[in-house]
N, C-alpha and C positions, 0 to 999 in steps of 0.2 A: 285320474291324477294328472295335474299338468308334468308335462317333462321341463325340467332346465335348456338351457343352451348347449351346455357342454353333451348330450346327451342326443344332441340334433345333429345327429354329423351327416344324417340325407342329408342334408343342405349343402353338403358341397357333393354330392353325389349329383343334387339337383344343376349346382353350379355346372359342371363338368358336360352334363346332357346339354345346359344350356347353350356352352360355347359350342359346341361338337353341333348341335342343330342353327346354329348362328352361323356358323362357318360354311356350309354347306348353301344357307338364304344368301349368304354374300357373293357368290356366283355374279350377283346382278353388277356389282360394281369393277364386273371383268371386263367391261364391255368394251375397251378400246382394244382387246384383243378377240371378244367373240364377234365384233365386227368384221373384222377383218379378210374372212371368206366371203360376208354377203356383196361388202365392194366389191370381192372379183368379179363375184358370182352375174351378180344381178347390174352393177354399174352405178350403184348410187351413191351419190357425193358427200363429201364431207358434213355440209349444213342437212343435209338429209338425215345423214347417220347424228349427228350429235343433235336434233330434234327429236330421236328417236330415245336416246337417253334421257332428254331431258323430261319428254311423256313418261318416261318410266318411274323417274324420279319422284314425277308430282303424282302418280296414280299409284305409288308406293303409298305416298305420305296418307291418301285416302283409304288406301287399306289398312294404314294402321288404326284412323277411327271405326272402320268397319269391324277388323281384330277385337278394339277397344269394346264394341257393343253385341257382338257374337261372344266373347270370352264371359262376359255379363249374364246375357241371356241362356247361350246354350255351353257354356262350359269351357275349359280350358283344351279337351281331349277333341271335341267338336269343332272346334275353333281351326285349331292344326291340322285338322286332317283338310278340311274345307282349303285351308290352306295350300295343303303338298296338292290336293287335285288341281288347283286352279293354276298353280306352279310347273306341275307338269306338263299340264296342257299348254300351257302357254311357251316350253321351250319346243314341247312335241309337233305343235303346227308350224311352230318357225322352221325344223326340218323338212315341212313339206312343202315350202311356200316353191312355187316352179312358174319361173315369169309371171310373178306379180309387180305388184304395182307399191311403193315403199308403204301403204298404207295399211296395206296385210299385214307389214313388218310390227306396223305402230298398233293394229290388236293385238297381235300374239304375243311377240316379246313386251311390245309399251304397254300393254293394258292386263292381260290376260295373266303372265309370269309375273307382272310388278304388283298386281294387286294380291298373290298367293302370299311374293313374299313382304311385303307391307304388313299385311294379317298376320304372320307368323310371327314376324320382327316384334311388334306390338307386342304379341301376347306371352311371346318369352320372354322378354325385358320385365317386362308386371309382375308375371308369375314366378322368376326365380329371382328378380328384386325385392319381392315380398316375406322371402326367406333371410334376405339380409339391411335388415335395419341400421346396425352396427358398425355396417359397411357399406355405404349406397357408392362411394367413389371406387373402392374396388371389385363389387360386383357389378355396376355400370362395364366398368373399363376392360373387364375380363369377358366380358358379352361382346360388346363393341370391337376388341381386340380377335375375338375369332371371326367374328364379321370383317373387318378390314382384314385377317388374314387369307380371305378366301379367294382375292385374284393373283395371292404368289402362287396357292395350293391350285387351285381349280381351274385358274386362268393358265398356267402354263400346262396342266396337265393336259387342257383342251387344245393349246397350241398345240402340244406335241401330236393329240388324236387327232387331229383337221389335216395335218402333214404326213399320217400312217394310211393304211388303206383304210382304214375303215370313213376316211372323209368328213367332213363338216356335218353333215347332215346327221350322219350315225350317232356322232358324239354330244350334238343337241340333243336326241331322244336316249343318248346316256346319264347327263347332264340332268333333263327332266328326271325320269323314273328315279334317278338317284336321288334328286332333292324330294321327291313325294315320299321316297322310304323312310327317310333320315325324321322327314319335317310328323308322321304318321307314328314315326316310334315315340317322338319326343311326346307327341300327345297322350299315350299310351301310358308314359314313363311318369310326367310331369304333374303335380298340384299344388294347388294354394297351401298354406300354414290353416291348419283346422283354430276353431274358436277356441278351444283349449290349450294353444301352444304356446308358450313362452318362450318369447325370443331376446334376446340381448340388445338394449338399448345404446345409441353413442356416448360415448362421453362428452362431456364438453372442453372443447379444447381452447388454449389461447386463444385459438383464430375463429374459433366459433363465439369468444364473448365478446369479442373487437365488435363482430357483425351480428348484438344481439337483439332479438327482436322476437313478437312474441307469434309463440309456434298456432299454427291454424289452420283446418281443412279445407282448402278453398276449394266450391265446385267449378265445374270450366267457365261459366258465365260470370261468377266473381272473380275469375282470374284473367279474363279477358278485359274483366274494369280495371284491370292494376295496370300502372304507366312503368312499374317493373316485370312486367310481362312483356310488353311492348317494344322497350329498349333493348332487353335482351335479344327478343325475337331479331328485329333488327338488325342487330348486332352479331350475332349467333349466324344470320342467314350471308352477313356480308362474308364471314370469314368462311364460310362453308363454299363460299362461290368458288376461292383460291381453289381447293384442291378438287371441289366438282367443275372446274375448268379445264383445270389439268390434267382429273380421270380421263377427260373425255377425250383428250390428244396425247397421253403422256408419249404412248410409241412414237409417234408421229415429231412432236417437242424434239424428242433424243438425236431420231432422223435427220432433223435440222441441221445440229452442231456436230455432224457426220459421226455420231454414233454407226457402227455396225449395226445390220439388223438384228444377228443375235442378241446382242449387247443391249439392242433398244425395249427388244422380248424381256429381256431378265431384269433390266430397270424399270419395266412395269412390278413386276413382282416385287424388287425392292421398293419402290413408292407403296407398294400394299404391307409390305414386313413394316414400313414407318410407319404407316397408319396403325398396323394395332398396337407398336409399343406405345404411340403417341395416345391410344385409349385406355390402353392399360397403366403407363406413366402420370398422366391428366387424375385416374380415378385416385390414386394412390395420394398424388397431390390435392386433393378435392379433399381428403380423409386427413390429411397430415397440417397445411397449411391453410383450409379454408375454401370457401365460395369466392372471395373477391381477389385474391393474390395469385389462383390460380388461372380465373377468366383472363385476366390481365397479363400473367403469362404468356398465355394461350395468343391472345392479341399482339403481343409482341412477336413471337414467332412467328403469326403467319405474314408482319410486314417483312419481316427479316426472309421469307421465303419467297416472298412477291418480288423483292428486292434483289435478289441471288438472282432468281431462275430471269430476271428483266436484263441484268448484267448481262448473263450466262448466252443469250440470245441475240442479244445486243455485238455483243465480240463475236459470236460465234464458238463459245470454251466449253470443251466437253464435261472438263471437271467442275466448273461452276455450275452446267447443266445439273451432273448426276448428286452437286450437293442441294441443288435448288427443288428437285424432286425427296429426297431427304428430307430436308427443312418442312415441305408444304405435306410428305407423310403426316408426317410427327404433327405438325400444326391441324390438321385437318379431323387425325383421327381425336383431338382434343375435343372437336364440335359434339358428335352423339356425345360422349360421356357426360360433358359439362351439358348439354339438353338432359340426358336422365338427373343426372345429382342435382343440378338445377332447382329443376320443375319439384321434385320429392322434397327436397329444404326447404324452399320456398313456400309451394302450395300445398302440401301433407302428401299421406299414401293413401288417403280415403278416396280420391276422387283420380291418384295419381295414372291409371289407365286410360281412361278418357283426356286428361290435361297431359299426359304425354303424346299422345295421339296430335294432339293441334299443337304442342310446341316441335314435334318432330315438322312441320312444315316449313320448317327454317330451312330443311333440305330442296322442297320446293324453290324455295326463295333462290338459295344458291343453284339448283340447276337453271332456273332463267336465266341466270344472270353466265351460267354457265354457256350459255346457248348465246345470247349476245357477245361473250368471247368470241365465238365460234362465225359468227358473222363478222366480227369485226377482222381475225386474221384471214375469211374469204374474200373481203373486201381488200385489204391491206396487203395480203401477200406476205405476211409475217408475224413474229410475233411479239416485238416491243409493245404495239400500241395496245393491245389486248391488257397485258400485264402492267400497263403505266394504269390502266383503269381499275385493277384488281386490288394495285397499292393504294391508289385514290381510296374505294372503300374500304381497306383495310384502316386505314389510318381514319376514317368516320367510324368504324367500329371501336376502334379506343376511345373516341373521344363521347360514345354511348354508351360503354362500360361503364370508365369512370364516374357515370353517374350513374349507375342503376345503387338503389338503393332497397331497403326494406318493400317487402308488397305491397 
C-alpha cells in the first residue's frame, strides 16, 4: 500500500541526518582558519595557502560527479562511507606532514579531504532532496545552511584545539576521524523514496506561472545544450567568487581595518553564521517568490557586498568591514541553494544527481577567480583592487541573470 505524505515524517528525520552530516563535510570551508598553524608551522605564503583552497575547491566539485556515479552504481550507504575514508585520510596525513614541501599539502587536504567531501556533499543533497519535492528551496537551504554553518562550529572549535595542548596536528586527526564517523553513520541511516512512495507535489504559485514553461527530464548532455544552463553557470560562478575570495582571507580582510585578532577569529564565524542563514533564507525565497526574483535578489546582494567590504577597505572602517562580511555571508550562502533548486526546476529530478554534480562547478569557477584575488592583493599590497574586480563580475552577473530564461 502506498503511504500519503503526511505519514512520511522520516523525511524530516532524513532532513535532520542530512544537515548534521552536511555540517560536519563543511569543515572544508574553515580554511582561512585551519590555515593558520601550517603558516607558522611550515612558512608558506599566502598565494601558496589560497592555491591550496582553490585545489580543493575544484577537486570538491569532481568528487561530487564521482558521488553522483558511485551513489548510482553502488548505493547511497557505499557512497558515504568511501566518502568519510578518503575524508579522513586526507585531514589525517595533513597532520603528519613534517617538512614537506606545500605540495604534500595540495594531496592531502587539496585532493584527498576535498574529494571525501565532494562525494558526500553530492550524495546528500540528491538523496534527502529526493524526499522533498514539495520543498526543493527549503530543503536545499537547510542542507546548504549546515554546510555553511560548519566554519563558526568547527572552525573555531579547531581554533580553540590548535591553541590547547593538544596542538594543530592532534586536532587534524580529531577533525578527520570525526568527519568519517558522522559522514559513515549518515550512510547507514540514509535512503532514497522506494517505488512505492508518494510524495507531495508543489503547488504552483504566482511566481511559478510568471516563469511557466514546460516541466522535463533533461539528461546532463541535454542540459549542457541549453544557453540557460550556461548563463546561469556563468552567472552562479561570478557571484560565488565574492564570498570564495573572501573565505579565503576573511581573518586576514578584518586584520586590515585593525580588527583584534580575537575579534577577526569570531568574524570568521560570523561570515559562516551568514552564509547559512543566507541558504536557508534563499531556499525559502526560492519556494515563496520563485526562480527569477530570487536569483536576482541574490545578484543584487552580492554587489551590495562587493560594494561594502571595497568601501570598508578603502577607509580603513571596521564597521563597514564586519558589515561587508555580513552582506557577502548572506550573498554567498544564496549560491549552493539557488545551484540545487535551480538545476531541479529547470532540468527535473530524473537525472538531477549527475546535472547537479556539473552545475555544482560554478564553485570551481569562483574559487579561480578566488585565487586571482589572491594574487592580485600579493601583487597590490591591498585590498581595493581585488574587490573593484569582484563588483566588475558581480554587476556582469546581473546583466546574465536577467536574461536566463526557459531551458
Amino acid at each position: 500500500m502506498k503511504k500519503s505524505a503526511s505519514e512520511l515524517s522520516v523525511r524530516w528525520f532524513y532532513l535532520a541526518v542530512g544537515v548534521v552530516a552536511m555540517l560536519f563535510a563543511g569543515v572544508l570551508y574553515a580554511w582561512s582558519i585551519l590555515k593558520t598553524p601550517l603558516a607558522g608551522e611550515f612558512g608558506w605564503g599566502v598565494s601558496e595557502l589560497a592555491l591550496n583552497f582553490t585545489l580543493a575547491m575544484s577537486i570538491f566539485c569532481i568528487g561530487g560527479l564521482l558521488g553522483a556515479r558511485l551513489a548510482k552504481s553502488a548505493g547511497v550507504k557505499l557512497a558515504l562511507i568511501v566518502a568519510g575514508v578518503f575524508a579522513a585520510l586526507g585531514f589525517i596525513l595533513t597532520a603528519f606532514l613534517r617538512g614537506s614541501s606545500v605540495g604534500m599539502l595540495y594531496i592531502t587536504y587539496g585532493v584527498l579531504a576535498s574529494i571525501g567531501i565532494g562525494i558526500a556533499y553530492n550524495v546528500l543533497i540528491s538523496t534527502v532532496s529526493a524526499w522533498f519535492p514539495d520543498k526543493k528551496g527549503l530543503c536545499s537551504g537547510c542542507l546548504m545552511m549546515g554546510f555553511g554553518a560548519s566554519a563558526l562550529l568547527l572552525g573555531n572549535l579547531a581554533d580553540a584545539l590548535f591553541k590547547s595542548s593538544l596542538g594543530w596536528r592532534t586536532t587534524y586527526i580529531i577533525l578527520g576521524v570525526s568527519l568519517c564517523f558522522v559522514l559513515v553513520l549518515a550512510g547507514l541511516l540514509l535512503k532514497k523514496p522506494g517505488e512505492g512512495t508518494v510524495l507531495p507535489q508543489p503547488k504552483v504559485s504566482k511566481a511559478a506561472k510568471a516563469e511557466d514553461f514546460e516541466k522535463k527530464d533533461y539528461t546532463s548532455g541535454q542540459m549542457l545544450c541549453r544557453p540557460s544552463f550556461w548563463m546561469a553557470f556563468i552567472c552562479i560562478s561570478f557571484l560565488a567568487a565574492v564570498g570564495s575570495s573572501v573565505i579565503s582571507f576573511a581573518r586576514d580582510l578584518a586584520l586590515s581595518v585593525n580588527a583584534p585578532e580575537a575579534l577577526a577569529v569570531f568574524l570568521v564565524g560570523v561570515l559562516s553564521v551568514c552564509n547559512g542563514l543566507g541558504r536557508i533564507l534563499t531556499g525559502s525565497l526560492f519556494d515563496s517568490i520563485g526562480r527569477r526574483k530570487t536569483m536576482l535578489c541574490a545578484n543584487v546582494l552580492t554587489i551590495c557586498a562587493a560594494a561594502v567590504t571595497l568601501l570598508a577597505v578603502s577607509i580603513g572602517s571596521l564597521p563597514l568591514c564586519i558589515a561587508g562580511l555580513c552582506l557577502t555571508g548572506l550573498s554567498y550562502g544564496a549560491c549552493p541553494t539557488i545551484t540545487a533548486a535551480f538545476t531541479s526546476t529547470f532540468f527535473g529530478m530524473k537525472h538531477f544527481s549527475n546535472n547537479m554534480a556539473l552545475m555544482t562547478f560554478t564553485v570551481m569557477g569562483g574559487s579561480l577567480i578566488a585565487t586571482v584575488s589572491n594574487k592580485i592583493l600579493e601583487i597590490t599590497g591591498g585590498y581595493p583592487a581585488a574587490f573593484m574586480m569582484l563588483l566588475a563580475l558581480s554587476g556582469v552577473a546581473l546583466v546574465l541573470n536577467i536574461f536566463i530564461r526557459k531551458p
